[in-house]
PDB file of N, CA, C and O in Angstrom:
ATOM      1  N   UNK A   1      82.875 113.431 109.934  1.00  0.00           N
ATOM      2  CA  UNK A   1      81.776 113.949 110.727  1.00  0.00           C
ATOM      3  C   UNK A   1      80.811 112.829 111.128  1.00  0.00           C
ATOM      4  O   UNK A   1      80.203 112.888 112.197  1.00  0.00           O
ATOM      5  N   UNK A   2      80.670 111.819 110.282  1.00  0.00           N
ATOM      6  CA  UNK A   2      79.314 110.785 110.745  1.00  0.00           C
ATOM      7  C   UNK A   2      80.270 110.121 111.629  1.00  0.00           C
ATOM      8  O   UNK A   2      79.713 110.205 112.723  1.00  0.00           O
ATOM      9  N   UNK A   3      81.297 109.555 111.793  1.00  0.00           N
ATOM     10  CA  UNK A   3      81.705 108.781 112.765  1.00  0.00           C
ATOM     11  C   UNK A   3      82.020 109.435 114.389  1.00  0.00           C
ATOM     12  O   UNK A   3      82.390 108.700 115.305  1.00  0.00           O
ATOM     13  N   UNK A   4      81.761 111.225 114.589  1.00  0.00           N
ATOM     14  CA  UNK A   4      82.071 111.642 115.493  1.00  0.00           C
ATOM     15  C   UNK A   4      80.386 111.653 115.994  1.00  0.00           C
ATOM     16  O   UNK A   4      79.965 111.369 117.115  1.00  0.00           O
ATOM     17  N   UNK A   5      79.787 111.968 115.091  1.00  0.00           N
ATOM     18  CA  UNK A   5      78.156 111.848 115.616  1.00  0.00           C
ATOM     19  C   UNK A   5      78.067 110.462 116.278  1.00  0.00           C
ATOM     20  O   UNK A   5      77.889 110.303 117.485  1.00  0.00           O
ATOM     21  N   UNK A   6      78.230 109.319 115.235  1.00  0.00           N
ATOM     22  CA  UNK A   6      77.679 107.963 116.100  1.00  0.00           C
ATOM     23  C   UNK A   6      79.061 108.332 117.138  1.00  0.00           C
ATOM     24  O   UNK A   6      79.076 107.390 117.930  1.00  0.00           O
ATOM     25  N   UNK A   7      79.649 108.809 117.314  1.00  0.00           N
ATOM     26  CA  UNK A   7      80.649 108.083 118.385  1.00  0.00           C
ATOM     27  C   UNK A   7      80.078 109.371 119.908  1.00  0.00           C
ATOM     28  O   UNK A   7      80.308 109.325 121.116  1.00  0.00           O
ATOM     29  N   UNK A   8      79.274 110.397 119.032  1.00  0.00           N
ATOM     30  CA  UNK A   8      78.573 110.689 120.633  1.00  0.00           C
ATOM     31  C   UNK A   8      77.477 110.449 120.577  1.00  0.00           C
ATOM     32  O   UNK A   8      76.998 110.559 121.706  1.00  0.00           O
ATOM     33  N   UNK A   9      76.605 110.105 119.713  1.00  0.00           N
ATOM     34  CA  UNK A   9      75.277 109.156 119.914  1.00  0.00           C
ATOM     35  C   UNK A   9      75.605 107.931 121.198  1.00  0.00           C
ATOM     36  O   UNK A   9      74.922 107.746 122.206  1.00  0.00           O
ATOM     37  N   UNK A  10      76.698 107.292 120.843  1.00  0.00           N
ATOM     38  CA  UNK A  10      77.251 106.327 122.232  1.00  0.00           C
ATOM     39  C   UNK A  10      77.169 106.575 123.355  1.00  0.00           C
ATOM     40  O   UNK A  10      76.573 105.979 124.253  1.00  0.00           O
ATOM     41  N   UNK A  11      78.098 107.969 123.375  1.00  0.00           N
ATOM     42  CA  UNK A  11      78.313 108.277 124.518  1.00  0.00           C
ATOM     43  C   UNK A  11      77.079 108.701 125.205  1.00  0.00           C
ATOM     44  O   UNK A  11      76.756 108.515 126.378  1.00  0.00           O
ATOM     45  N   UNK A  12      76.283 109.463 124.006  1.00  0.00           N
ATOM     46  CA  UNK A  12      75.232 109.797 125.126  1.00  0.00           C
ATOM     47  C   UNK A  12      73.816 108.904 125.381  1.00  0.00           C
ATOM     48  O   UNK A  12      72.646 109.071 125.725  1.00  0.00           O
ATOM     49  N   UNK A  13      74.711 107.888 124.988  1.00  0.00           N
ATOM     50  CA  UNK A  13      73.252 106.813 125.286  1.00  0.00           C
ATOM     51  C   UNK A  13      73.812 105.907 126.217  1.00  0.00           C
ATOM     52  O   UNK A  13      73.026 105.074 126.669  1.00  0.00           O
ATOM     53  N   UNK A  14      74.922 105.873 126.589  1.00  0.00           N
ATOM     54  CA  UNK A  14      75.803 105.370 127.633  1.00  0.00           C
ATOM     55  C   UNK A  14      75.227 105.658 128.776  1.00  0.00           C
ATOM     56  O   UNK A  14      74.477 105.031 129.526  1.00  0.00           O
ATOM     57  N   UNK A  15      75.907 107.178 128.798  1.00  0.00           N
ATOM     58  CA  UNK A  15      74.741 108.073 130.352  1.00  0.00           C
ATOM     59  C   UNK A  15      73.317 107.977 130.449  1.00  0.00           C
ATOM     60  O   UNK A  15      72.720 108.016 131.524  1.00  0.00           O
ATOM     61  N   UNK A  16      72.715 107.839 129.218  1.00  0.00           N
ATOM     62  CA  UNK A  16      71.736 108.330 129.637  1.00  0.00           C
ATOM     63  C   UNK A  16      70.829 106.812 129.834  1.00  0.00           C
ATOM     64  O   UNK A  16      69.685 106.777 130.288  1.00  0.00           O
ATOM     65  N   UNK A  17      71.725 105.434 129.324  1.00  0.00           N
ATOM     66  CA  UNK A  17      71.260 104.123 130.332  1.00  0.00           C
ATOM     67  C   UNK A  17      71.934 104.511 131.864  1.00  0.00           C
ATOM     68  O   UNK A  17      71.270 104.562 132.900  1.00  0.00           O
ATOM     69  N   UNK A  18      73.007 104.701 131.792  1.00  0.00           N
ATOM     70  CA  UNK A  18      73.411 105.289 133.394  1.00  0.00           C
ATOM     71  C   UNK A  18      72.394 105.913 134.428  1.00  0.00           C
ATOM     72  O   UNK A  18      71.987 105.314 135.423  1.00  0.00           O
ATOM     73  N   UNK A  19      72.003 107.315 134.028  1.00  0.00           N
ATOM     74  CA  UNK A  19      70.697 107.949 134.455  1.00  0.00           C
ATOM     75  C   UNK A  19      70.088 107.406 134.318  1.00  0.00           C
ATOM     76  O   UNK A  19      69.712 107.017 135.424  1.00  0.00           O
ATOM     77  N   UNK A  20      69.322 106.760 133.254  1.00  0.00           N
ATOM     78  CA  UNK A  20      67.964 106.089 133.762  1.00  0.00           C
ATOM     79  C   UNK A  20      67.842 104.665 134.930  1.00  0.00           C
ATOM     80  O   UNK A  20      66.935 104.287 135.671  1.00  0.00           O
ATOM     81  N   UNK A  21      68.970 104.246 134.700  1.00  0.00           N
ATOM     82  CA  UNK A  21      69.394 103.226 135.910  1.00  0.00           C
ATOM     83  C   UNK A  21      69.339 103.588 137.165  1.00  0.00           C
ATOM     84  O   UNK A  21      68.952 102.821 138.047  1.00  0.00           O
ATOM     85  N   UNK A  22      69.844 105.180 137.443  1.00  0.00           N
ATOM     86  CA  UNK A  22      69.705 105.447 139.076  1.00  0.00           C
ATOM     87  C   UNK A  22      68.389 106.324 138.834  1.00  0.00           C
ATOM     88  O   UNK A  22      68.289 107.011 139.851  1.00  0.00           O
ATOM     89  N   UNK A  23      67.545 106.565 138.144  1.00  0.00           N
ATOM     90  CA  UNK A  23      66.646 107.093 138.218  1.00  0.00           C
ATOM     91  C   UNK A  23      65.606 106.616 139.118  1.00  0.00           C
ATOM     92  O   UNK A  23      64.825 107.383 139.679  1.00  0.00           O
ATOM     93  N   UNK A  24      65.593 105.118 139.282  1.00  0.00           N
ATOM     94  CA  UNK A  24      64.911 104.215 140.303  1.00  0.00           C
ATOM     95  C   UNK A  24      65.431 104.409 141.248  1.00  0.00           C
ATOM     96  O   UNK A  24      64.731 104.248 142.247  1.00  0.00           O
ATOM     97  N   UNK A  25      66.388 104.696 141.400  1.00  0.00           N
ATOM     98  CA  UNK A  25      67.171 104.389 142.820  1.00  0.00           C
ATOM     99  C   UNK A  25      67.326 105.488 143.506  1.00  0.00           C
ATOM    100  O   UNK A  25      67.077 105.552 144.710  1.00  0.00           O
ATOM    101  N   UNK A  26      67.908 106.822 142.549  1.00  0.00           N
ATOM    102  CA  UNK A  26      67.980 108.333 143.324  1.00  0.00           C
ATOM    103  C   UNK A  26      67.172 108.855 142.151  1.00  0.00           C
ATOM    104  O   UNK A  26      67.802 108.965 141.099  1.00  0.00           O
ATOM    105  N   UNK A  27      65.706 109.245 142.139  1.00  0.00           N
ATOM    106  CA  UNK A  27      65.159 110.443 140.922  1.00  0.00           C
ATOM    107  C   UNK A  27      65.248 111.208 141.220  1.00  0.00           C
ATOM    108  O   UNK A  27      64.791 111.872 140.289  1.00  0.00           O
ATOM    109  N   UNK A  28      65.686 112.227 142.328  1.00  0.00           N
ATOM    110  CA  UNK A  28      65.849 113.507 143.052  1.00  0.00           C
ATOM    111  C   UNK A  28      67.153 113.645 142.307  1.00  0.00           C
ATOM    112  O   UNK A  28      67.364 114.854 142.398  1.00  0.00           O
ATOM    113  N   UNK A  29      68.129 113.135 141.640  1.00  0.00           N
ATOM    114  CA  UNK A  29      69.538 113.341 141.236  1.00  0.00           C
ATOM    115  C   UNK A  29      69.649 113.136 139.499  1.00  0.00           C
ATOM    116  O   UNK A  29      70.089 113.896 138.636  1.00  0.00           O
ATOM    117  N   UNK A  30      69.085 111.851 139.418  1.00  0.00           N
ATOM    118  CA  UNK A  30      69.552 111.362 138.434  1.00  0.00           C
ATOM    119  C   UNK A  30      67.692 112.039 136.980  1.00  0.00           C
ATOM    120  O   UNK A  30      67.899 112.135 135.770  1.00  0.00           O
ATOM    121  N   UNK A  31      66.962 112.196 137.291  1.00  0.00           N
ATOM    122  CA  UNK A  31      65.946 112.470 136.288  1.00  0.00           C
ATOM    123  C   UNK A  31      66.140 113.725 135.192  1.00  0.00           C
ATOM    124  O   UNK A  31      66.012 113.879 133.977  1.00  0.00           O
ATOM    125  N   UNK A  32      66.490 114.450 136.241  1.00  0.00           N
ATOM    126  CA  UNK A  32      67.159 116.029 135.624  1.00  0.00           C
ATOM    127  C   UNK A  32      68.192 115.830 133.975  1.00  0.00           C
ATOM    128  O   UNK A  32      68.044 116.208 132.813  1.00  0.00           O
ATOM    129  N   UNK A  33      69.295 114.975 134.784  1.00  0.00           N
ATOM    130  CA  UNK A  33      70.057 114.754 133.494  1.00  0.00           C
ATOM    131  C   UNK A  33      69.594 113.467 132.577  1.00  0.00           C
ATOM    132  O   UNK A  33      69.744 113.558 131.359  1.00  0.00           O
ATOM    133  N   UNK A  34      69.123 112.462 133.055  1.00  0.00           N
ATOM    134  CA  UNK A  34      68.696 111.614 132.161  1.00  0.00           C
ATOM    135  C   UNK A  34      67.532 112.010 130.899  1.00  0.00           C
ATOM    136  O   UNK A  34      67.361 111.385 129.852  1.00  0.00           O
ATOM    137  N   UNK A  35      66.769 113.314 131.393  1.00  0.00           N
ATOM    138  CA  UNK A  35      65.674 113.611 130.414  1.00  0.00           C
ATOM    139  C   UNK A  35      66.666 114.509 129.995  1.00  0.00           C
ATOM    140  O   UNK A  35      66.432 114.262 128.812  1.00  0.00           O
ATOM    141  N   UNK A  36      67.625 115.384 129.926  1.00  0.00           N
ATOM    142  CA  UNK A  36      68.547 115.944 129.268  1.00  0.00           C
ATOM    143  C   UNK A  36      69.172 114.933 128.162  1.00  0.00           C
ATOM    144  O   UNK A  36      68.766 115.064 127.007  1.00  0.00           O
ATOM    145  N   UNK A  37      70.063 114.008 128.424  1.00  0.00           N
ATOM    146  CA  UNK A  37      70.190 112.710 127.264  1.00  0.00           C
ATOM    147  C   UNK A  37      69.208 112.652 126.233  1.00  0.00           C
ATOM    148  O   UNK A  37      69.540 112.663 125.048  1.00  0.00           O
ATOM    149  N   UNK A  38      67.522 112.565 126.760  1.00  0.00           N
ATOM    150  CA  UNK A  38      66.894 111.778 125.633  1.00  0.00           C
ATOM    151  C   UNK A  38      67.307 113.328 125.102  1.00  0.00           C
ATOM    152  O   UNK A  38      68.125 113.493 124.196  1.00  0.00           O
ATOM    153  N   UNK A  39      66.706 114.310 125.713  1.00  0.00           N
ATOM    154  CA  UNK A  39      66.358 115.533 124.930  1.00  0.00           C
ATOM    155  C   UNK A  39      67.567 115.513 123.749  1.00  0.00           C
ATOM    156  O   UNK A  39      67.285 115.684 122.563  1.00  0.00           O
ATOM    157  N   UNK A  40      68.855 115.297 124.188  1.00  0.00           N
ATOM    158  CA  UNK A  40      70.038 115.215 123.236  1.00  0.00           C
ATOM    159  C   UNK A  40      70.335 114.431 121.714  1.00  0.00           C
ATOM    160  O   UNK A  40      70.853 114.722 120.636  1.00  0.00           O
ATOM    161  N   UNK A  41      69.578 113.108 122.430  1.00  0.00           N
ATOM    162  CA  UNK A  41      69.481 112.104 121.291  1.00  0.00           C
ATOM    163  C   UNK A  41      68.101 112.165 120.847  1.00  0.00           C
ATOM    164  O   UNK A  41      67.693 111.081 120.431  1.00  0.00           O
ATOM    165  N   UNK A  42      67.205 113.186 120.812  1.00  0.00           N
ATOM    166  CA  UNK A  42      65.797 113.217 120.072  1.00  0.00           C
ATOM    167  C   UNK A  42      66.381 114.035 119.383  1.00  0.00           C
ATOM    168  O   UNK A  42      66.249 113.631 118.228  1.00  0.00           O
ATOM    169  N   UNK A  43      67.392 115.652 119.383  1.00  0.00           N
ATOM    170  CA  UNK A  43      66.837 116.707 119.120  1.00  0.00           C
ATOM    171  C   UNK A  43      67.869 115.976 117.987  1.00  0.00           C
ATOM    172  O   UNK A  43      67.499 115.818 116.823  1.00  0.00           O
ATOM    173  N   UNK A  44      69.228 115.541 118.473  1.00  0.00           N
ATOM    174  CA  UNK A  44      70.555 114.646 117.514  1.00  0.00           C
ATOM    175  C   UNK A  44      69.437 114.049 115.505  1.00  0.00           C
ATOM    176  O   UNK A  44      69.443 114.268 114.293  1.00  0.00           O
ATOM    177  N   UNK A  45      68.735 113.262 116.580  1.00  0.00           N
ATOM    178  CA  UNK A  45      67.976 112.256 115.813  1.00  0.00           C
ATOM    179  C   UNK A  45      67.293 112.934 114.656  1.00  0.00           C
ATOM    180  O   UNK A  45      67.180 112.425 113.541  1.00  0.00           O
ATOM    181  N   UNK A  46      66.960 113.816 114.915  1.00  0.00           N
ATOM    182  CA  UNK A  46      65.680 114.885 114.264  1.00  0.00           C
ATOM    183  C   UNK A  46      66.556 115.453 113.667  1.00  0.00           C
ATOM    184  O   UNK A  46      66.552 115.213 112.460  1.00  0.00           O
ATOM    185  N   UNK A  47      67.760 116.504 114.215  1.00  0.00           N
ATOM    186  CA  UNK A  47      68.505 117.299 113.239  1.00  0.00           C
ATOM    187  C   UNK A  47      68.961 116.356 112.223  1.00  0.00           C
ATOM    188  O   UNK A  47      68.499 116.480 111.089  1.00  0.00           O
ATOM    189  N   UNK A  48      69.851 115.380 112.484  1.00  0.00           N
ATOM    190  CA  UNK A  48      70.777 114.336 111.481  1.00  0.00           C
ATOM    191  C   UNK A  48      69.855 114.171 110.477  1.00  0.00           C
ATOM    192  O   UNK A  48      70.004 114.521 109.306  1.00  0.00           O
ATOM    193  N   UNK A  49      68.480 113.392 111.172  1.00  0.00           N
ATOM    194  CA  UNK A  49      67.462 112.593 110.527  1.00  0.00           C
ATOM    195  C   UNK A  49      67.267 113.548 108.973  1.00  0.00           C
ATOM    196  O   UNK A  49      67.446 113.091 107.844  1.00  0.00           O
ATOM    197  N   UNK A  50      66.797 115.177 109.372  1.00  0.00           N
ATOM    198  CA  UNK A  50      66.163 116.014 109.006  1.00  0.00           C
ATOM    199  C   UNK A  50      67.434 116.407 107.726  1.00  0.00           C
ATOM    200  O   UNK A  50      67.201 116.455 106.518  1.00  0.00           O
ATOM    201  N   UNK A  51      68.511 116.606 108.254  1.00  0.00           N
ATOM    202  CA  UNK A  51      69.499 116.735 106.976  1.00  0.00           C
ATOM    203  C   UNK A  51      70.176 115.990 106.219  1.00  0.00           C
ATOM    204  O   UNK A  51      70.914 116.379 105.313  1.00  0.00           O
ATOM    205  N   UNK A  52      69.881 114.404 106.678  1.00  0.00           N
ATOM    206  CA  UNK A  52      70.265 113.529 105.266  1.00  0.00           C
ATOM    207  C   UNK A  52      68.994 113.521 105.089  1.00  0.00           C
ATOM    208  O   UNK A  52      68.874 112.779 106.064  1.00  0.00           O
ATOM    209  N   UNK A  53      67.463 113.719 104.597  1.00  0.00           N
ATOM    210  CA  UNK A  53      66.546 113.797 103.691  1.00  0.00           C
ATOM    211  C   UNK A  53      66.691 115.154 103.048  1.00  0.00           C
ATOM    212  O   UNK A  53      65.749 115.409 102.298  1.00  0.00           O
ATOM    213  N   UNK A  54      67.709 116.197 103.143  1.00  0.00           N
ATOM    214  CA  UNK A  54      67.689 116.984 102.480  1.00  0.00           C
ATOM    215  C   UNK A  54      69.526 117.297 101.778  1.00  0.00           C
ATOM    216  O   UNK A  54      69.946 117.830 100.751  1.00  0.00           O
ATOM    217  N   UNK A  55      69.926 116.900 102.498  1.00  0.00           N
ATOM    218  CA  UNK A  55      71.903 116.550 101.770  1.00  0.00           C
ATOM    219  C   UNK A  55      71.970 115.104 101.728  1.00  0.00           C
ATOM    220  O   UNK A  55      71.095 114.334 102.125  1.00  0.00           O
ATOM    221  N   UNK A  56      73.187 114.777 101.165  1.00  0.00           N
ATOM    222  CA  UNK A  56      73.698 113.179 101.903  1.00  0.00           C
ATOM    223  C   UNK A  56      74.523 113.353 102.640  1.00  0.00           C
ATOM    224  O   UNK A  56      75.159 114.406 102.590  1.00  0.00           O
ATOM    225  N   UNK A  57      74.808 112.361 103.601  1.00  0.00           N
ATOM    226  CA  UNK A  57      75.766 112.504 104.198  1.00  0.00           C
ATOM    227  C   UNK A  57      77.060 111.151 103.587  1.00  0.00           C
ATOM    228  O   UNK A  57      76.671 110.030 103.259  1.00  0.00           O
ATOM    229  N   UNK A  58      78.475 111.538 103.544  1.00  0.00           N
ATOM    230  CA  UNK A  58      79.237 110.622 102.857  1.00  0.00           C
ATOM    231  C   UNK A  58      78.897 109.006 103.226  1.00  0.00           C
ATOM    232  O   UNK A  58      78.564 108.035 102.546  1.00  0.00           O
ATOM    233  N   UNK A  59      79.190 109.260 104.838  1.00  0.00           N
ATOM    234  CA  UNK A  59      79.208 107.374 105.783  1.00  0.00           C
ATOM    235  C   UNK A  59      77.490 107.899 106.515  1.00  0.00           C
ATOM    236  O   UNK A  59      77.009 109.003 106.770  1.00  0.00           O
ATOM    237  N   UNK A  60      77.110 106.858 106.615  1.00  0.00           N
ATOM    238  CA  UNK A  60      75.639 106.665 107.430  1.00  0.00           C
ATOM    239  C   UNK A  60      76.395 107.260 108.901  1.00  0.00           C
ATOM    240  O   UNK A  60      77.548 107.571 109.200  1.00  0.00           O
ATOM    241  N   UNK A  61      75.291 107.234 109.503  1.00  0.00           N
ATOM    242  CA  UNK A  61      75.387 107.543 111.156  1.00  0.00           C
ATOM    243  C   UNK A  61      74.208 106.897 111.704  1.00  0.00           C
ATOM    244  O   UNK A  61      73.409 106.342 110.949  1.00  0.00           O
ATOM    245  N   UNK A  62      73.997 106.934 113.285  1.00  0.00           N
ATOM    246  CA  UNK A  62      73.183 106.155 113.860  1.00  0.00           C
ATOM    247  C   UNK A  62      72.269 107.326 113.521  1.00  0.00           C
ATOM    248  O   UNK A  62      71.164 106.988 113.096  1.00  0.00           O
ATOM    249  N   UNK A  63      72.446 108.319 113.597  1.00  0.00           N
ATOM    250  CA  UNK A  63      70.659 109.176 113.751  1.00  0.00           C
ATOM    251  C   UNK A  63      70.619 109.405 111.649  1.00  0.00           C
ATOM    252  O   UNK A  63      69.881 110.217 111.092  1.00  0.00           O
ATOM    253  N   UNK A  64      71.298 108.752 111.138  1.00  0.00           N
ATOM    254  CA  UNK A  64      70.852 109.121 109.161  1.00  0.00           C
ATOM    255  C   UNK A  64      69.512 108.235 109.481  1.00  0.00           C
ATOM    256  O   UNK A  64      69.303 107.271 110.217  1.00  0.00           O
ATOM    257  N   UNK A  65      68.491 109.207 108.353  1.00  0.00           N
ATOM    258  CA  UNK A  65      67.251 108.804 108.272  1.00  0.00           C
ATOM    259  C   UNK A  65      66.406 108.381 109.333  1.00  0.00           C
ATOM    260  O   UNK A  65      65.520 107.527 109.304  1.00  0.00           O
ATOM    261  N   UNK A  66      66.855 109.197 110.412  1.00  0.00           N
ATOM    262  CA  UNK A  66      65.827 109.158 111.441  1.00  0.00           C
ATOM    263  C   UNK A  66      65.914 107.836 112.249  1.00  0.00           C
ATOM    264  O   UNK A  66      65.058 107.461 113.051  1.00  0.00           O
ATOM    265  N   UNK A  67      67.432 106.962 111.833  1.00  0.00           N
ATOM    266  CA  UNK A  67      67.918 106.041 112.708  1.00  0.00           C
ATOM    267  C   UNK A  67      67.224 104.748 111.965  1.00  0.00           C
ATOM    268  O   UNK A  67      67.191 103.651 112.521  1.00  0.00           O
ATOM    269  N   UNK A  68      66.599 105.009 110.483  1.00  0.00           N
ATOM    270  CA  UNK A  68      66.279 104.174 109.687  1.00  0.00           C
ATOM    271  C   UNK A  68      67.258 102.745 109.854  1.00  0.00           C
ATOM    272  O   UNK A  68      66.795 101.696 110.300  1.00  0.00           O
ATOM    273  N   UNK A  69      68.674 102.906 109.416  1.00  0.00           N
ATOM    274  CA  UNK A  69      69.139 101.410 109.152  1.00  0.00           C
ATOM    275  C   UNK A  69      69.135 100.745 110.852  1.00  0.00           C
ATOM    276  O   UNK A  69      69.717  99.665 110.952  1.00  0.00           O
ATOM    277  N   UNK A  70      68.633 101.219 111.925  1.00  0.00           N
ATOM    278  CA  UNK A  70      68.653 100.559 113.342  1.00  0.00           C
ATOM    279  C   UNK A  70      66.918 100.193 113.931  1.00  0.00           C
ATOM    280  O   UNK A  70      66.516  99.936 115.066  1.00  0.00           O
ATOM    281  N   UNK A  71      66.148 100.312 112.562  1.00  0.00           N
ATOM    282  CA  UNK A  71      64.563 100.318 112.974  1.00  0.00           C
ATOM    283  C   UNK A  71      64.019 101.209 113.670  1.00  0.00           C
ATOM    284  O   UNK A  71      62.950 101.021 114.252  1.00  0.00           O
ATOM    285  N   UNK A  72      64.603 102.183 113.706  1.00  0.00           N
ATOM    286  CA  UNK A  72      64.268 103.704 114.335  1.00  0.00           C
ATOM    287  C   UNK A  72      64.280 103.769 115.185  1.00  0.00           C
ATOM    288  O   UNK A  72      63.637 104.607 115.817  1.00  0.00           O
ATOM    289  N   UNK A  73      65.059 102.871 115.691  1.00  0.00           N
ATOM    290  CA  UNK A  73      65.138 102.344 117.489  1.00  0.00           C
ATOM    291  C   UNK A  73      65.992 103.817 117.987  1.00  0.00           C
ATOM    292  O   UNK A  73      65.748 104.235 119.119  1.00  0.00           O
ATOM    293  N   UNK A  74      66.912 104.520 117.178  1.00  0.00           N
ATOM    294  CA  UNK A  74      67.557 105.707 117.140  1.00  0.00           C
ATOM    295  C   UNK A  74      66.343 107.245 117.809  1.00  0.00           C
ATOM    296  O   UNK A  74      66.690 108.057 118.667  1.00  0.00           O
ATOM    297  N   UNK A  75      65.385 107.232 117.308  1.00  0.00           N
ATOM    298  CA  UNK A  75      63.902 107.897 117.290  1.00  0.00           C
ATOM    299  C   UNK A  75      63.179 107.729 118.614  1.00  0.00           C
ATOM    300  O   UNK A  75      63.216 108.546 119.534  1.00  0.00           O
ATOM    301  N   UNK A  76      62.541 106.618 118.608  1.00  0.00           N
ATOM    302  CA  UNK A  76      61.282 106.076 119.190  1.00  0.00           C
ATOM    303  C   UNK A  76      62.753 106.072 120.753  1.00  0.00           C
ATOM    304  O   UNK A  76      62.707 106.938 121.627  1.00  0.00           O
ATOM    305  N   UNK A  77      63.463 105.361 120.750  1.00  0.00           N
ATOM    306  CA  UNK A  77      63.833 105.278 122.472  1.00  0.00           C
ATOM    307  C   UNK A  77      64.012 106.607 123.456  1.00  0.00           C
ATOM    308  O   UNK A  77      63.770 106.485 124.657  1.00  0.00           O
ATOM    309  N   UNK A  78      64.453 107.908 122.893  1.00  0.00           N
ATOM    310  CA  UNK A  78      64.736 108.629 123.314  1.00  0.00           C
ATOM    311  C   UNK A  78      63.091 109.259 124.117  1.00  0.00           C
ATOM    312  O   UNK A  78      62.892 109.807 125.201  1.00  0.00           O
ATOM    313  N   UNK A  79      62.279 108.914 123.145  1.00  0.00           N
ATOM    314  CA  UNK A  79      60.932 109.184 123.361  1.00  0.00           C
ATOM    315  C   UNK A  79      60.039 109.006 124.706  1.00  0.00           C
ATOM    316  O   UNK A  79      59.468 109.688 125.556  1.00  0.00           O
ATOM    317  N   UNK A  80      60.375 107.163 124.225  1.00  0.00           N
ATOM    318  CA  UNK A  80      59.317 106.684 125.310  1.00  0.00           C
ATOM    319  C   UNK A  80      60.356 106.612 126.710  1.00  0.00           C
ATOM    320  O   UNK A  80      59.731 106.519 127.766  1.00  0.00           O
ATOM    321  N   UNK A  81      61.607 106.640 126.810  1.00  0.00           N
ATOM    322  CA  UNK A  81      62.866 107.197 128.039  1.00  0.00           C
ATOM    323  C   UNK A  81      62.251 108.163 128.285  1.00  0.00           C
ATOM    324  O   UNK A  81      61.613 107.974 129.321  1.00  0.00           O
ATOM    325  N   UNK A  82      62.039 109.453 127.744  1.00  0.00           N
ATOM    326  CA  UNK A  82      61.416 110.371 128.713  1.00  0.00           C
ATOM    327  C   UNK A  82      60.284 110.432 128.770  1.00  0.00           C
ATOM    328  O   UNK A  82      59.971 111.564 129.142  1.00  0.00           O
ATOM    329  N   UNK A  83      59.349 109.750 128.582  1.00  0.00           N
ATOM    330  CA  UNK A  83      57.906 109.220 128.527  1.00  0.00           C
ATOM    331  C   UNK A  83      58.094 108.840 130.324  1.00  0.00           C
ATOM    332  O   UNK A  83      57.862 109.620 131.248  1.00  0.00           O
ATOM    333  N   UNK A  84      58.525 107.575 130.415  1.00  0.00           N
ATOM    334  CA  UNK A  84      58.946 106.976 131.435  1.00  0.00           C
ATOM    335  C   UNK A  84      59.180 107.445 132.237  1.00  0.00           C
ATOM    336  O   UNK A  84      58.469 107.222 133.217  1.00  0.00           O
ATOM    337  N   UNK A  85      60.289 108.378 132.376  1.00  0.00           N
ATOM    338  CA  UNK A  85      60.765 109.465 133.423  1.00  0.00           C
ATOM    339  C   UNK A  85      59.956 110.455 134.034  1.00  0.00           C
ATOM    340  O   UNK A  85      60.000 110.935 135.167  1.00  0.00           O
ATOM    341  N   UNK A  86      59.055 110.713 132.874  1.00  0.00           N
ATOM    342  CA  UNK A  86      57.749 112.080 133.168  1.00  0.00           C
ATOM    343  C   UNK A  86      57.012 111.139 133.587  1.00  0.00           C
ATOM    344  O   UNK A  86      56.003 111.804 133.822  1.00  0.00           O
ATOM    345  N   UNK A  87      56.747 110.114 133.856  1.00  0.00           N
ATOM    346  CA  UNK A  87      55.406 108.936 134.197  1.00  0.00           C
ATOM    347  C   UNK A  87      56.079 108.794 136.136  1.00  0.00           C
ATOM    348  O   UNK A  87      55.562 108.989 137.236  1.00  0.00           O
ATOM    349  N   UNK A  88      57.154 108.451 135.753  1.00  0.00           N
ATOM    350  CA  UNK A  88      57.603 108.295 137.440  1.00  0.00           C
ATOM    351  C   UNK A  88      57.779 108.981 138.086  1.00  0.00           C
ATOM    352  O   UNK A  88      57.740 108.609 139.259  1.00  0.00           O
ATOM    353  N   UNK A  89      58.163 110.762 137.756  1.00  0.00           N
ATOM    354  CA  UNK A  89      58.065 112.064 138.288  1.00  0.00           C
ATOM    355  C   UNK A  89      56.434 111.814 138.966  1.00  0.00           C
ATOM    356  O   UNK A  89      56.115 111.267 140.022  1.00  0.00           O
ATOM    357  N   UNK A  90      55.562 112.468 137.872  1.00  0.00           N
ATOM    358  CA  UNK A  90      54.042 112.483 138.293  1.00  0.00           C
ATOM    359  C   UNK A  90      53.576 111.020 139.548  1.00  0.00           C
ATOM    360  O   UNK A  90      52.936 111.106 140.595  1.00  0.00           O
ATOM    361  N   UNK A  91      54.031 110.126 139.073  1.00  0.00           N
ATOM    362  CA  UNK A  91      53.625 108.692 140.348  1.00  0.00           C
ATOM    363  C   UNK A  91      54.648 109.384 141.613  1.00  0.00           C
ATOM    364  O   UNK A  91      54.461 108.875 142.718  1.00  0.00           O
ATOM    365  N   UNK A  92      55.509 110.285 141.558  1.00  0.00           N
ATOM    366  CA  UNK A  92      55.940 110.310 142.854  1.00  0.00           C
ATOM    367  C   UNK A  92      55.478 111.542 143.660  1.00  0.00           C
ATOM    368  O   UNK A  92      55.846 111.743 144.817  1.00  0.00           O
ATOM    369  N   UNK A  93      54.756 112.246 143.064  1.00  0.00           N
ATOM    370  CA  UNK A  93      54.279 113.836 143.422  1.00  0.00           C
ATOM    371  C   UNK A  93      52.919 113.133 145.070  1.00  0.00           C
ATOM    372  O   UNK A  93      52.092 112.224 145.004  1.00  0.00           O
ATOM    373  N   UNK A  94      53.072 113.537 145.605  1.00  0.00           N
ATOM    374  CA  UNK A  94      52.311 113.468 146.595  1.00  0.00           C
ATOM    375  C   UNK A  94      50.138 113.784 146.277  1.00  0.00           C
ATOM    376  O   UNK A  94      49.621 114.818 145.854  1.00  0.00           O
ATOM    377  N   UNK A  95      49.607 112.813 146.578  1.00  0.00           N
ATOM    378  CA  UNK A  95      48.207 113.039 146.285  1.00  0.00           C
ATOM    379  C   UNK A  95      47.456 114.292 147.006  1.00  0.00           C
ATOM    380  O   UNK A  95      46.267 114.512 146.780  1.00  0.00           O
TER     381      UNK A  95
END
């Protein structure tokens, strides 16, 4: 089970550098699913995080302990990615 988690923690951090890449380029296309990603790898992060402080898990994973052994870089990116995304939505809304 931990190696199928990190192995879609990948994947979905794959797309969701993908999306945020055309997010500059097309945000009418690409924002929708890229804040879907973080949402994936926050909610990932939080569940995993949340049940190895209460089970163990056998092998680590990227989201064990809240993405602890990666400097929580697992946590905090998904965050300020859709931080970013909601910042360039609002800068593009008409005054």
């Amino acid at each position: 089970m931990a190696y199928g988690l990190s192995a879609l923690a990948a994947v979905v951090y794959a797309c969701g550098l993908v999306l945020l890449v055309r997010a500059d380029r097309h945000p009418e296309h690409s924002r929708g699913p890229a804040l879907v990603c973080c949402a994936v790898e926050l909610v990932g992060v939080i569940g995993v995080g949340l049940s190895t402080v209460v089970t163990t898990f056998p092998d680590a994973t990227v989201w064990s302990g809240f993405g602890r052994g990666y400097g929580f870089v697992p946590l905090v990116l998904p965050v300020l990615a859709g931080w970013w995304l909601l910042a360039g939505r609002r800068s593009d809304e008409p005054a």
